[in-house]
C-alpha positions as a Python dict, from the first residue, in 0.01 Angstrom:
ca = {
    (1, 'X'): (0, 0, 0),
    (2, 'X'): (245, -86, -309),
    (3, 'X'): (383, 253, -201),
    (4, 'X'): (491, 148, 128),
    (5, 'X'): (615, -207, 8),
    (6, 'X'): (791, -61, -257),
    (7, 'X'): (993, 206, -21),
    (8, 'X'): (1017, -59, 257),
    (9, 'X'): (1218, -316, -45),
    (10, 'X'): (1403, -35, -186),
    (11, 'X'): (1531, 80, 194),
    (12, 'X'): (1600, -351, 235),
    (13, 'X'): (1803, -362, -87),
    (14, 'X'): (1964, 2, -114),
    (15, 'X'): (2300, -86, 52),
    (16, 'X'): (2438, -392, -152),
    (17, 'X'): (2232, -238, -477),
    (18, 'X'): (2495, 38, -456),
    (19, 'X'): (2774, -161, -395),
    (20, 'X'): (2726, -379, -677),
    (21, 'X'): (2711, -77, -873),
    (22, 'X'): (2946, 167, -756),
    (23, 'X'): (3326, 169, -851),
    (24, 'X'): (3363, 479, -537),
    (25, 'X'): (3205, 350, -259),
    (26, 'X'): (3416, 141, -124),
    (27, 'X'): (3660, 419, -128),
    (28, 'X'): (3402, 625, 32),
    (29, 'X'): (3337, 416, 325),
    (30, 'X'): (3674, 202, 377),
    (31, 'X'): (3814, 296, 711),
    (32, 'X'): (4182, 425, 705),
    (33, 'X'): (4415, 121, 685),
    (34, 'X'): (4091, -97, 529),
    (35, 'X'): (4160, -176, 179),
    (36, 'X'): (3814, -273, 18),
    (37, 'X'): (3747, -641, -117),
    (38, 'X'): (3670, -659, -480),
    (39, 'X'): (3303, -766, -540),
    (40, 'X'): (3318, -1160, -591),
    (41, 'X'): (3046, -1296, -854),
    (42, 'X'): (2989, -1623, -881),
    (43, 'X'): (2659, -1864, -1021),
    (44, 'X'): (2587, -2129, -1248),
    (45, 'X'): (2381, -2228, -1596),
    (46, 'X'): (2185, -2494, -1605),
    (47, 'X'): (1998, -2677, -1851),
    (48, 'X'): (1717, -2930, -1749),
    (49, 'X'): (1517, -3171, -1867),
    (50, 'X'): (1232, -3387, -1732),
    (51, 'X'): (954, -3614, -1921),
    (52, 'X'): (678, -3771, -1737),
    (53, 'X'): (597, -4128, -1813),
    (54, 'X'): (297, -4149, -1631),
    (55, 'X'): (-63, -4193, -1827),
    (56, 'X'): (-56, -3924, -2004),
    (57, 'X'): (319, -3867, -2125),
    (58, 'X'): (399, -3553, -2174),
    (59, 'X'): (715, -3310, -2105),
    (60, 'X'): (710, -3129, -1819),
    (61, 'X'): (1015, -2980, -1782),
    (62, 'X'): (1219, -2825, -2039),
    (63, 'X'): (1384, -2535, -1828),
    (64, 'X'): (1727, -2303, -1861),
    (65, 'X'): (1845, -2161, -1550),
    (66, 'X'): (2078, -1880, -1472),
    (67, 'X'): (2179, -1765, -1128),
    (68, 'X'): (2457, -1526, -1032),
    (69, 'X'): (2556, -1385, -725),
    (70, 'X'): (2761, -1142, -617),
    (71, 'X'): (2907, -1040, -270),
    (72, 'X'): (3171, -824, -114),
    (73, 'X'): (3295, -614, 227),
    (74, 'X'): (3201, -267, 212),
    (75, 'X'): (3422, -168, 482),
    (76, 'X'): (3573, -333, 824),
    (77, 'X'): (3248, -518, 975),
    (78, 'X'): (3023, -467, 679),
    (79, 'X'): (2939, -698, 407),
    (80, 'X'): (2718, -758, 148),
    (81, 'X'): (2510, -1029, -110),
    (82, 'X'): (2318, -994, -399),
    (83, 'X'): (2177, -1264, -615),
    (84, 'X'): (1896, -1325, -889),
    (85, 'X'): (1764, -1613, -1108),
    (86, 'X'): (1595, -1618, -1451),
    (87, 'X'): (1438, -1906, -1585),
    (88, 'X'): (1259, -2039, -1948),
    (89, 'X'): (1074, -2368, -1930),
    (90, 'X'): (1028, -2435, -2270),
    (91, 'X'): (786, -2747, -2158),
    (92, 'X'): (527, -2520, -2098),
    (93, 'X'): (503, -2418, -2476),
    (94, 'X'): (554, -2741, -2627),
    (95, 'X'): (288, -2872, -2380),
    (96, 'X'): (19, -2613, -2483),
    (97, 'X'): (-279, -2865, -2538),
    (98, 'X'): (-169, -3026, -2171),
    (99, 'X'): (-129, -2778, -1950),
    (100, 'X'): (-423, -2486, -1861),
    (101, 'X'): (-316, -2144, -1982),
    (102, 'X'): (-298, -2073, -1625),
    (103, 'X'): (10, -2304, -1536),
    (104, 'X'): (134, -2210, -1874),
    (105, 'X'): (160, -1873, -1789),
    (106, 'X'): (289, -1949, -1390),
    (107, 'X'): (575, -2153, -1527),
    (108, 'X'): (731, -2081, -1899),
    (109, 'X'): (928, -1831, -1728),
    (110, 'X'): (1057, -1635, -1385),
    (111, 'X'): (1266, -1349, -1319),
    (112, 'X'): (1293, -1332, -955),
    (113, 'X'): (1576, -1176, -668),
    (114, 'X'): (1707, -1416, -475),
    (115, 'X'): (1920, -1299, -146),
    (116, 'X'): (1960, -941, -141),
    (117, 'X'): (2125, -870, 249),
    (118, 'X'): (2415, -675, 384),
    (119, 'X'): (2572, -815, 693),
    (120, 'X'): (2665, -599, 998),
    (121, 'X'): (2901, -701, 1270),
    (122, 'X'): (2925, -541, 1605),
    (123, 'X'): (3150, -698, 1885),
    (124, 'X'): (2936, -1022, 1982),
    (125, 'X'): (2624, -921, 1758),
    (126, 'X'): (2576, -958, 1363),
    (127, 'X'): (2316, -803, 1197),
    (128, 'X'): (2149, -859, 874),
    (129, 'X'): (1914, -672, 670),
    (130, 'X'): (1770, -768, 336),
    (131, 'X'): (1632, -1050, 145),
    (132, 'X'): (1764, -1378, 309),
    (133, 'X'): (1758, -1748, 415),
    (134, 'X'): (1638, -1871, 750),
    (135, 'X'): (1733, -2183, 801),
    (136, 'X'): (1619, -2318, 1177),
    (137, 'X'): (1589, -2703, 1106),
    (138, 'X'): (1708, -2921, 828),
    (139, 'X'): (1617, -3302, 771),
    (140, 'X'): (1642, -3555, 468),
    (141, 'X'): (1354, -3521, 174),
    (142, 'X'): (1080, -3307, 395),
    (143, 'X'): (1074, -3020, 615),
    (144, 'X'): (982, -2986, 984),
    (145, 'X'): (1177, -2742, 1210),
    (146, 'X'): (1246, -2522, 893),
    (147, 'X'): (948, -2313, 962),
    (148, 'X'): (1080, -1968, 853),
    (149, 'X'): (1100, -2091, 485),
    (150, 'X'): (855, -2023, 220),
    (151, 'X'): (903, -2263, -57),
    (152, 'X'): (850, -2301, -441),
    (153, 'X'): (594, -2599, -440),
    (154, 'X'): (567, -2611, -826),
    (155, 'X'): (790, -2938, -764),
    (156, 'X'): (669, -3062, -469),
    (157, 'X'): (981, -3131, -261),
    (158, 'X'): (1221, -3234, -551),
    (159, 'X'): (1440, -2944, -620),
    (160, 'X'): (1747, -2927, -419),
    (161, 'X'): (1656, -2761, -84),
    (162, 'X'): (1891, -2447, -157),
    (163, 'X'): (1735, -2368, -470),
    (164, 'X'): (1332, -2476, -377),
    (165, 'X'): (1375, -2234, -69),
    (166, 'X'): (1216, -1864, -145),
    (167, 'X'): (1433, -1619, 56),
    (168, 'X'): (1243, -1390, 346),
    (169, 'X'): (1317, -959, 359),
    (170, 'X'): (1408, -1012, 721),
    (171, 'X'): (1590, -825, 969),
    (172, 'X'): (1799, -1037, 1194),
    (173, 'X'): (2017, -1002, 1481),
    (174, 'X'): (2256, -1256, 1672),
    (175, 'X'): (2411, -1287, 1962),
    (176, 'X'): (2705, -1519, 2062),
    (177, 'X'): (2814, -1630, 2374),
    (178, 'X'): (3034, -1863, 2529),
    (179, 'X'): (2854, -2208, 2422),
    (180, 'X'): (2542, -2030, 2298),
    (181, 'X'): (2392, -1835, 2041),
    (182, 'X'): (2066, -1595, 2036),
    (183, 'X'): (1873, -1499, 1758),
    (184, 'X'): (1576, -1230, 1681),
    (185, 'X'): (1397, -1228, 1362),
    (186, 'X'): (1105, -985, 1227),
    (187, 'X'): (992, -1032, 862),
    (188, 'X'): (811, -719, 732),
    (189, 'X'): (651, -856, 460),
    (190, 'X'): (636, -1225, 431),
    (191, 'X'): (702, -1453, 194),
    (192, 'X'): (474, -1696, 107),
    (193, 'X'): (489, -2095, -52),
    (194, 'X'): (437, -2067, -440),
    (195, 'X'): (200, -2342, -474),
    (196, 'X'): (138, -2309, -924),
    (197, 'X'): (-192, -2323, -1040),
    (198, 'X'): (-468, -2597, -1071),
    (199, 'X'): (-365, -2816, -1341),
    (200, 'X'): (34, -2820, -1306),
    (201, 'X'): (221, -3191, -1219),
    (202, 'X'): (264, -3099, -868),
    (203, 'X'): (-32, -2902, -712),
    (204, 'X'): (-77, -3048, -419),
    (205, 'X'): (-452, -2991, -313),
    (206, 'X'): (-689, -3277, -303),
    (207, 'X'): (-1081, -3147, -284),
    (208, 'X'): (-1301, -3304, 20),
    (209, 'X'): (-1579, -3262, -279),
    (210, 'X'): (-1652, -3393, -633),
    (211, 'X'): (-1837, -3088, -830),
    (212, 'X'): (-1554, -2814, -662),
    (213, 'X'): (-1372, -2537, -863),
    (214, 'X'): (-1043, -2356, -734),
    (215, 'X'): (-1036, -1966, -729),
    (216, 'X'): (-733, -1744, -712),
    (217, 'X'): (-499, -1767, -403),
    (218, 'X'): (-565, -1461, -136),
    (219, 'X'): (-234, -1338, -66),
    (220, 'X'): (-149, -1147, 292),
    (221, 'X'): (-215, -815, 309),
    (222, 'X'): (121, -630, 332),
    (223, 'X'): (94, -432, 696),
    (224, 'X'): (250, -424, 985),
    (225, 'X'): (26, -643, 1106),
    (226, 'X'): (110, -939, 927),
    (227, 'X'): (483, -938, 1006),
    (228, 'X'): (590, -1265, 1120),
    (229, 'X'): (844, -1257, 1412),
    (230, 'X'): (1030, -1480, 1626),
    (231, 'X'): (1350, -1587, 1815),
    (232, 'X'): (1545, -1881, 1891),
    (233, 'X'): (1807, -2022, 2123),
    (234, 'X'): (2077, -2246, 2099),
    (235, 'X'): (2361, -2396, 2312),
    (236, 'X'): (2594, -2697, 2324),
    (237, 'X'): (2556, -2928, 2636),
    (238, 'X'): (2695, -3208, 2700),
    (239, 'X'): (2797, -3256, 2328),
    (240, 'X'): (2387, -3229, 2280),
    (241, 'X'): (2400, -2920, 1977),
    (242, 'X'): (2041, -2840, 2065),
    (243, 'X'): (1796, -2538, 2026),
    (244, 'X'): (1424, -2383, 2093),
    (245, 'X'): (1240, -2107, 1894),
    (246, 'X'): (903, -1921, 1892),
    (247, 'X'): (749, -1830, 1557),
    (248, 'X'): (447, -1614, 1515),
    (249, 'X'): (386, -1585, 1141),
    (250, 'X'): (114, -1559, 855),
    (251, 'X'): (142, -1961, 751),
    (252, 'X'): (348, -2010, 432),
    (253, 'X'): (118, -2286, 293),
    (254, 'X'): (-240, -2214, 240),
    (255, 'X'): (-574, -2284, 373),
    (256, 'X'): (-840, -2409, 146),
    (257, 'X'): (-1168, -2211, 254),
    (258, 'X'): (-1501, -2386, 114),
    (259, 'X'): (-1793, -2168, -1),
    (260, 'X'): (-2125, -2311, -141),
    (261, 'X'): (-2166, -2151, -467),
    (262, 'X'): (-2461, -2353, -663),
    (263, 'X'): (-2714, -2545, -442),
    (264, 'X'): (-2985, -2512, -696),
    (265, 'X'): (-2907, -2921, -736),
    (266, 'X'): (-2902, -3056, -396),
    (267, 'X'): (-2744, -3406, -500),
    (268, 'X'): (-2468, -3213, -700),
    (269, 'X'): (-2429, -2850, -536),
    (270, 'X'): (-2126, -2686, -701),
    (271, 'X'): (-1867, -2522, -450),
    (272, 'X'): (-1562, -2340, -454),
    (273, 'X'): (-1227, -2325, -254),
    (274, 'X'): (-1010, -2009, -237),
    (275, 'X'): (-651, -2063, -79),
    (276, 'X'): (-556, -1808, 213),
    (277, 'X'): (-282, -1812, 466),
    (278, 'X'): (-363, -1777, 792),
    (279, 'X'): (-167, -1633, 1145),
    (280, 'X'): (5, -1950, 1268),
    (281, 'X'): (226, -1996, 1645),
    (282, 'X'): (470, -2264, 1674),
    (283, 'X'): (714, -2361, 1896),
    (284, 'X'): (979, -2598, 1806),
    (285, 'X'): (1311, -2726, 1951),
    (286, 'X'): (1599, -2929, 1769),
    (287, 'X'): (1864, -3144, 1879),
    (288, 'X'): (2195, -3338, 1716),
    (289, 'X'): (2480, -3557, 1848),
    (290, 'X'): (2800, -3698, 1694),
    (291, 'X'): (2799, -4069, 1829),
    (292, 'X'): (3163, -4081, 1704),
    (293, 'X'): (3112, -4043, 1333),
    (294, 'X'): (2733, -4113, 1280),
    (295, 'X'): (2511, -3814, 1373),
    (296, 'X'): (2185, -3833, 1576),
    (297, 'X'): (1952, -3566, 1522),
    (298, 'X'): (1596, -3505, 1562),
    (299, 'X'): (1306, -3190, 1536),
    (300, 'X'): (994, -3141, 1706),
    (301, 'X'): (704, -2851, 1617),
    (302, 'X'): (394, -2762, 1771),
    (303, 'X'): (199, -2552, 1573),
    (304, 'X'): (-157, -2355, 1697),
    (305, 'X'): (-415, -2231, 1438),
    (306, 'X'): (-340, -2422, 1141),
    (307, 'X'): (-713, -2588, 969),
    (308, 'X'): (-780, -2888, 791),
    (309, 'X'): (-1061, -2952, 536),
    (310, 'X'): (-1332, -3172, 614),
    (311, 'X'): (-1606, -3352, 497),
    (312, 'X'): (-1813, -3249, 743),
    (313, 'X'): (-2125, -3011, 620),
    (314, 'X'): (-2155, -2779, 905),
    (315, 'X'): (-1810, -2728, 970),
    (316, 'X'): (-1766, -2336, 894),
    (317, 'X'): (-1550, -2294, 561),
    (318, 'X'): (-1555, -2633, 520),
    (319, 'X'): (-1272, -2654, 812),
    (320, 'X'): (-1146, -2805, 1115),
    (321, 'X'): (-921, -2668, 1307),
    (322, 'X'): (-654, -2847, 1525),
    (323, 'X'): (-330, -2824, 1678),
    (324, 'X'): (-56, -3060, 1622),
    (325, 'X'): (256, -3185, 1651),
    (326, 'X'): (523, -3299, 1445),
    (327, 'X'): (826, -3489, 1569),
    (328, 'X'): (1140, -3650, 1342),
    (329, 'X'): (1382, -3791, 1455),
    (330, 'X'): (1725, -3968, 1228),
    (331, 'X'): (2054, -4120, 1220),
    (332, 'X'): (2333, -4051, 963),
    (333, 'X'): (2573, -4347, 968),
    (334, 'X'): (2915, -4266, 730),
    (335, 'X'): (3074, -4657, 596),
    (336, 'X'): (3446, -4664, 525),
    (337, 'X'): (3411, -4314, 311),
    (338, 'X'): (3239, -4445, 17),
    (339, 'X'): (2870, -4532, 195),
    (340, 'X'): (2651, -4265, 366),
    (341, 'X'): (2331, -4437, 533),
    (342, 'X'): (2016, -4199, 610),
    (343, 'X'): (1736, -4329, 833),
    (344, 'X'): (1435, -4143, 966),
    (345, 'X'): (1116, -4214, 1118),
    (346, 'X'): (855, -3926, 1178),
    (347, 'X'): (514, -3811, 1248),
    (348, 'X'): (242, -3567, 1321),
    (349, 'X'): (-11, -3590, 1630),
    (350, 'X'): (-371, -3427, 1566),
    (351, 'X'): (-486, -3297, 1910),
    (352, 'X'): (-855, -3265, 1793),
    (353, 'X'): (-961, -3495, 1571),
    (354, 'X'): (-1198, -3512, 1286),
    (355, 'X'): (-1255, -3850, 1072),
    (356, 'X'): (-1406, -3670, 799),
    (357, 'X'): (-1055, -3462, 713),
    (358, 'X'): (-954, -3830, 593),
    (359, 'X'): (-618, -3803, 839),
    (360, 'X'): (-600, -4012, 1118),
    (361, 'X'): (-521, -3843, 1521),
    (362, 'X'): (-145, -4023, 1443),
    (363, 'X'): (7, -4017, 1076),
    (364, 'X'): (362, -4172, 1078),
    (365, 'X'): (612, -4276, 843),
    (366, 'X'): (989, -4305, 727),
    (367, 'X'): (1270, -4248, 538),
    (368, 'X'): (1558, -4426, 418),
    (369, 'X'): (1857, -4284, 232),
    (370, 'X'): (2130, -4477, 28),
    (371, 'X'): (2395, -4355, -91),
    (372, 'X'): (2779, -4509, -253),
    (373, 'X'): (3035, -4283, -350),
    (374, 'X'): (3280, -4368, -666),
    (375, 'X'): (3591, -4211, -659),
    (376, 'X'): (3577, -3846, -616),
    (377, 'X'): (3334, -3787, -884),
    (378, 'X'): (3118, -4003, -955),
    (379, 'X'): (2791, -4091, -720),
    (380, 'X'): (2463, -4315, -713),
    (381, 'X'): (2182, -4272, -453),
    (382, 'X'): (1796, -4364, -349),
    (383, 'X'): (1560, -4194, -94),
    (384, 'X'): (1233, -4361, -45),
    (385, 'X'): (985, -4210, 184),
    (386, 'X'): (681, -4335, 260),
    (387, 'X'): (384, -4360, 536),
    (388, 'X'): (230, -4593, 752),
    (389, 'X'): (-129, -4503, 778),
    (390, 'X'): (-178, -4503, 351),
    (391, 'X'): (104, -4684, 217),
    (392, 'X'): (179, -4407, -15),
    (393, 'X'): (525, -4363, -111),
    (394, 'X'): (796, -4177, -318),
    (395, 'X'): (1085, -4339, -454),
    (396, 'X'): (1402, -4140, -600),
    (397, 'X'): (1709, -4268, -774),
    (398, 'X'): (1991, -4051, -912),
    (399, 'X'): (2350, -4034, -1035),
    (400, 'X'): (2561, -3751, -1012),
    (401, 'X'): (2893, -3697, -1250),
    (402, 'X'): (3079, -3414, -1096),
    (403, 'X'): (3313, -3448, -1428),
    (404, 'X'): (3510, -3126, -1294),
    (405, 'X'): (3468, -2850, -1096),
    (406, 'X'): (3240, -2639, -1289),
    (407, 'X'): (3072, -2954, -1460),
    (408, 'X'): (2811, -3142, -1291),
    (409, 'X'): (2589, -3413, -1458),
    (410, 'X'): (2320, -3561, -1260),
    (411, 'X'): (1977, -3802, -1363),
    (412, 'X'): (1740, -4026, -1245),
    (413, 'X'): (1395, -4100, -1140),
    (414, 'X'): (1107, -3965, -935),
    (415, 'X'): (809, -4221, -908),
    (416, 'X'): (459, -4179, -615),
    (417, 'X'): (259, -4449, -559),
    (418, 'X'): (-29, -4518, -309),
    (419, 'X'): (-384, -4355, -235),
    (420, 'X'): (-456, -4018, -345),
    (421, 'X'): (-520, -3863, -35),
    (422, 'X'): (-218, -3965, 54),
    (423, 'X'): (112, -3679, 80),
    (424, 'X'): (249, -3865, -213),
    (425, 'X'): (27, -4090, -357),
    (426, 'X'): (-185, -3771, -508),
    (427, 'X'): (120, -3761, -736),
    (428, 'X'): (76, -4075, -907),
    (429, 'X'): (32, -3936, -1248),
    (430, 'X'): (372, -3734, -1229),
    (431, 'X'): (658, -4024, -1192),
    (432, 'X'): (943, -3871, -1397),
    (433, 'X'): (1252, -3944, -1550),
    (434, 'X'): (1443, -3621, -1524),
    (435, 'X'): (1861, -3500, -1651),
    (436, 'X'): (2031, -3174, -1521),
    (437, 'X'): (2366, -3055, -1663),
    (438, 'X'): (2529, -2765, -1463),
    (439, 'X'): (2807, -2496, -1555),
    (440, 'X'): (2899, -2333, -1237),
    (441, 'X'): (3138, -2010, -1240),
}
C-alpha cells in the first residue's frame, strides 16, 4: 500500500519536480518560436507569537514560518507550481509541563508540501494534476460550500483561510463556455482535517461521557475505493453568478465512534472514542450578486451519512446518524472606501433528530464583520460570530500595519465565551492575545 501511494505522489509531482530542478528542460520541451519563462519564486517569513490569558496562562504559540513557492511555463499551454512550508513552534518546548507529550510532539514542528500541480491548457479545457486547492464556496469566519477542503484544525478557524487550508492531490479538468463553466474533480488519495491531539488549545471534541479516553485517529485506507470525486457547474444569469456541485468523498472531519471498554463499575463504566472518517454525499449550490457595489451572496449544503454522538445507550457506536442541511446567506456593503461592512446569518437543519446529541433539529446564528481602513496601510477590524440556540460566541479584534510591501505587522485578540457544548464556547479556556510580523519576497 505505501508502494502504490508513494508511485501514485511521485507520478502527481514528477512534472514541476523537474522543472524546478532542471536548467534543460525548458529547452527540451519549448516549442519553436516559445521562449521559456524563468521559474518565478516567491514566499514569505514569518515570526509569530500568541499567549493565552485564559486560567491557566501559558504560551501557546511561539512559531517561525517559512513558505516559498515557485512556478513557471514549461512550454506554450503548460505550466507549473511548487510550494512547501516548514515550521518551529517554540511554545511547545517552553510549555513542556502544559501540554501532553502528544501535542508536543504534533506541533513543535512541520515540514509539509504545499501545492505541487502543473497546469494544462487545451482549447476550452484546462487541466491540472498535482497537489492543489479546491476552492467551491467561500464565506466570512466559517466554512460551508467549501467542501473539497481539508483543513489544519490545530487553530480552530483562526489562521488565515489560505494558509489553514491543506491542499488535495487532485486531478481536475474545466470546461468554459460562453457564460458557463464545468468542472470534474477525482482525488486519489484524500486529504484529511488535521484535528492535533487531546490536550492542545483547540481540539475541538467534547465527550457525550464523563470517565471517556481518546484513542488514535483511524485514517482512510489509501485505495481506489476511497477516492472522493465530484463535479460542479456554474453560469451567470441574469447578473445571478451562481453554481451546483455533487461531492462524494471520505468526510474530512472525523467521527467519534464509542466503545465500552470497562463496565466492571456500572455507575462509572470507562469508555473510549476513536476518530474515523466516514463516506459522505453532498450536494450544494452557491449564489452572488453585485447590488451596485455591495455584494449578496449566499451557500447551501446537504450532506447524507454524516453521525452525531449521543447520549443515548443503545445507539450503536454511541451514534446518530442524520442528514442535514446547512444554508448561509450575507451581504458585503463597501462605505466611501475606508469602511467594509460584513453581515451573515446561517444555519444547519437536522432532518432526524435526537435530543440526547445536545443539538437542537434548527441551530442558527450570525456574523458581523467591521472593518475601517487608514490610509493605504494601516487597518483595524472585529468579527464576532455567535449562535442563537447557546449563546456561545467568538469575538476577534485585529490591526494590520502593511508598513511596505514586503512588511506586514498585524495583532489582536481572539476571546470564546458561552456553554461548552457550544461550537465556540468549548474554547473558553483559549482567549488569546496573539502578534504576527511578516517578510514576504
Amino acid at each position: 500500500m505505501l508502494v502504490s501511494r508513494t508511485l501514485l505522489l511521485a507520478g502527481f509531482a514528477l512534472v514541476p519536480t523537474l522543472a524546478f530542478a532542471s536548467d534543460d528542460l525548458d529547452s527540451l520541451l519549448a516549442l519553436p518560436g516559445d521562449e521559456p519563462a524563468a521559474p518565478r519564486i516567491g514566499g514569505f517569513v514569518e515570526g509569530a507569537a500568541a499567549y493565552t490569558f485564559a486560567d491557566p496562562t501559558h504560551w501557546s504559540k511561539l512559531r517561525v514560518r517559512g513558505e516559498v513557492n515557485a512556478g513557471g511555463q514549461l512550454m506554450s499551454g503548460v505550466k507549473w507550481k511548487l510550494g512547501a512550508r516548514a515550521d518551529v513552534d517554540a511554545a511547545y518546548t517552553l510549555e513542556d509541563d502544559f501540554y501532553p507529550t502528544a501535542v508536543q510532539r504534533n506541533q513543535r514542528s512541520d515540514l509539509t508540501l504545499r501545492e505541487a500541480y502543473v497546469d494544462v491548457s487545451a482549447g476550452e479545457w484546462d487541466f491540472r494534476l498535482g497537489r492543489q486547492h479546491v476552492i467551491w464556496g467561500e464565506m466570512v469566519g466559517l466554512f460551508f460550500a467549501d467542501v473539497v477542503s481539508a483543513r489544519d484544525m490545530r487553530e480552530f478557524f483562526l489562521p488565515e483561510f489560505d494558509q489553514l487550508r491543506i491542499p488535495q492531490w487532485a486531478a481536475r479538468a474545466e470546461y468554459f463556455m460562453d457564460g458557463m463553466h464545468a468542472e470534474l474533480l477525482w482525488i486519489p488519495l484524500p486529504a484529511i482535517d488535521n484535528i492535533g491531539k487531546p490536550g492542545s488549545d483547540f481540539y475541538g471534541f467534547v465527550p457525550t461521557v464523563s470517565n471517556f479516553r481518546i484513542a488514535g485517529e483511524e485514517r482512510p485506507d489509501e485505495r481506489l475505493g476511497n477516492a472522493n470525486w465530484g463535479a460542479r457547474l456554474s453560469a451567470l444569469v441574469s447578473g445571478w453568478d451562481m453554481s451546483a456541485f455533487f461531492y462524494r468523498s471520505v468526510d474530512v472531519a472525523p467521527t467519534y465512534f464509542l466503545t465500552a471498554i470497562d463496565m466492571s463499575d456500572p455507575l462509572d463504566p470507562e469508555f473510549e472514542f476513536t476518530p474515523r472518517h466516514e463516506r459522505i454525499r453532498q450536494i450544494g449550490a452557491t449564489f452572488s450578486k453585485d447590488l451596485g457595489g455591495a455584494v449578496f451572496k449566499g451557500e447551501l449544503v446537504h450532506t447524507h451519512g454524516r453521525s452525531l454522538n449521543t447520549a443515548d445507550t443503545a445507539a450503536a457506536n454511541g451514534l446518530h446518524e442524520t442528514d442535514m442541511a446547512d444554508l448561509v446567506v450575507g451581504l458585503d456593503v463597501p462605505i466611501r472606501d475606508v469602511w467594509r461592512i460584513n453581515g451573515q446569518l446561517f444555519g444547519r437543519r437536522y432532518f432526524s433528530y435526537d435530543p440526547l446529541t445536545g443539538v437542537d433539529a434548527n441551530e442558527t446564528g450570525y456574523s458581523m464583520l467591521v472593518n475601517r481602513s487608514f490610509g493605504d496601510s494601516l487597518e483595524a477590524e472585529v468579527l464576532y460570530v455567535a449562535t442563537f440556540n447557546r449563546g456561545d460566541y467568538m469575538v476577534r479584534p485585529k490591526v494590520v500595519w502593511q508598513m511596505d510591501p514586503v512588511w506586514r505587522l498585524q495583532g489582536g485578540v481572539d476571546m470564546f465565551g458561552g456553554k461548552r457544548t457550544g461550537l465556540f464556547g468549548r474554547f473558553d479556556d483559549s482567549d488569546r492575545a496573539y502578534v504576527e510580523l511578516r517578510r514576504s519576497f
